[in-house]
C-alpha positions, 0 to 999 in steps of 0.5 A: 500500500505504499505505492498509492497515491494519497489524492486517489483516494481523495478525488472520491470526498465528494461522495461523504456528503450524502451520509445520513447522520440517522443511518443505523451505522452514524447513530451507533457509532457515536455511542460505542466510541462513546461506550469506551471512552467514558472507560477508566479501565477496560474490564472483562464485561467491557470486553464482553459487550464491545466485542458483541456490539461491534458483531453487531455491524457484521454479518457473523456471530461473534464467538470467543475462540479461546479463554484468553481474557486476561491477557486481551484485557491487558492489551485492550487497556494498552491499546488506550494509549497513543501507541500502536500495540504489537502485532503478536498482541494483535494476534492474541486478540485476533485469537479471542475475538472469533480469530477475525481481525476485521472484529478486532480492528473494529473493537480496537477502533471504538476503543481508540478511533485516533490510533486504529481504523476498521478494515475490512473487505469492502475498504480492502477492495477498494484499495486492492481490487480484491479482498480474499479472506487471506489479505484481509487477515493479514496483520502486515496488511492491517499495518500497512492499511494504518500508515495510509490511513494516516498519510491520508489525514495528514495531507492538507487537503484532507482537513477540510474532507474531515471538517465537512464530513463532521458536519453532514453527520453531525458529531465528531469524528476521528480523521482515521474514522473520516479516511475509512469511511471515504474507502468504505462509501467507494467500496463498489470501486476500487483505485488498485491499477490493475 
């Protein structure tokens, strides 16, 4: 993903002026990142409801694959942190939380929309032109998805992107958040020179 031009994902903006702010996604949204940030500290109960209301925006049940608890509560608790966590630790979530990493990289996201944006197949399709189960699961990939999430934010351009997209859904917003969801709204397209 280092070989993709910022301004081909941005020349697509115009497409965010259409979100409804009343969609079922804007409406739950504010309140699981609400959910999270109003959290001292993460407990197993947090952990328990998070990981189902984010199962909520996929087309799976959520099952937890392991008993690992303690030790994904630790790294969630992290995760809070400005910092991005280890892939290993990335992997032992991905271990607990239905061995998905696109439930991981939403759960991680509602805990800390500055640091983790979601991915997922569509926003993977967009960038790649394909989104097979083995990309999609890949951490490297989920990395490499990150640093363009913030290469994107940090383009000049992009500060008035996010500031209109704030205003159509009418909260705010993280710029990861804004970067994702303009991938997302393209997802029948894709910038991949294929």
């Amino acid at each position: 993903m280092n070989n993709i031009n910022v301004n081909d994902i941005l020349q697509h903006a115009d497409s965010l002026q259409y979100e409804d702010p009343e969609h079922t996604y804007h409406r739950s949204y504010r309140h699981f990142v609400n959910y999270f940030s109003d959290k001292n500290e993460l407990t197993e109960q947090d952990l328990i409801i998070g990981a189902n209301f984010t199962y909520g925006w996929m087309p799976t049940i959520m099952n937890f694959k392991s008993n690992n608890f303690d030790e994904s509560l630790k790294i969630l608790n992290k995760a809070r942190l400005p910092e991005r966590i280890s892939s290993n630790e990335i992997l032992i979530l991905k271990s607990l939380i239905n061995n998905s990493l696109v439930g991981v990289s939403k759960l991680l996201h509602f805990i800390n929309p500055k640091v983790y944006a979601i991915w997922d197949s569509r926003v993977c399709y967009f960038l790649l032109g394909k989104s097979h189960k083995y990309l999609i699961e890949k951490v490297d990939m989920y990395w490499q998805y990150l640093d363009l999430c913030e290469r994107v934010s940090a383009d000049l351009d992009f500060k008035v992107i996010h500031s209109k997209f704030e205003s159509s859904v009418n909260y705010e917003v993280s710029a990861l958040r804004v970067v994702e969801q303009l991938m997302f709204v393209n997802s029948n397209m894709t910038i991949a020179k294929l």
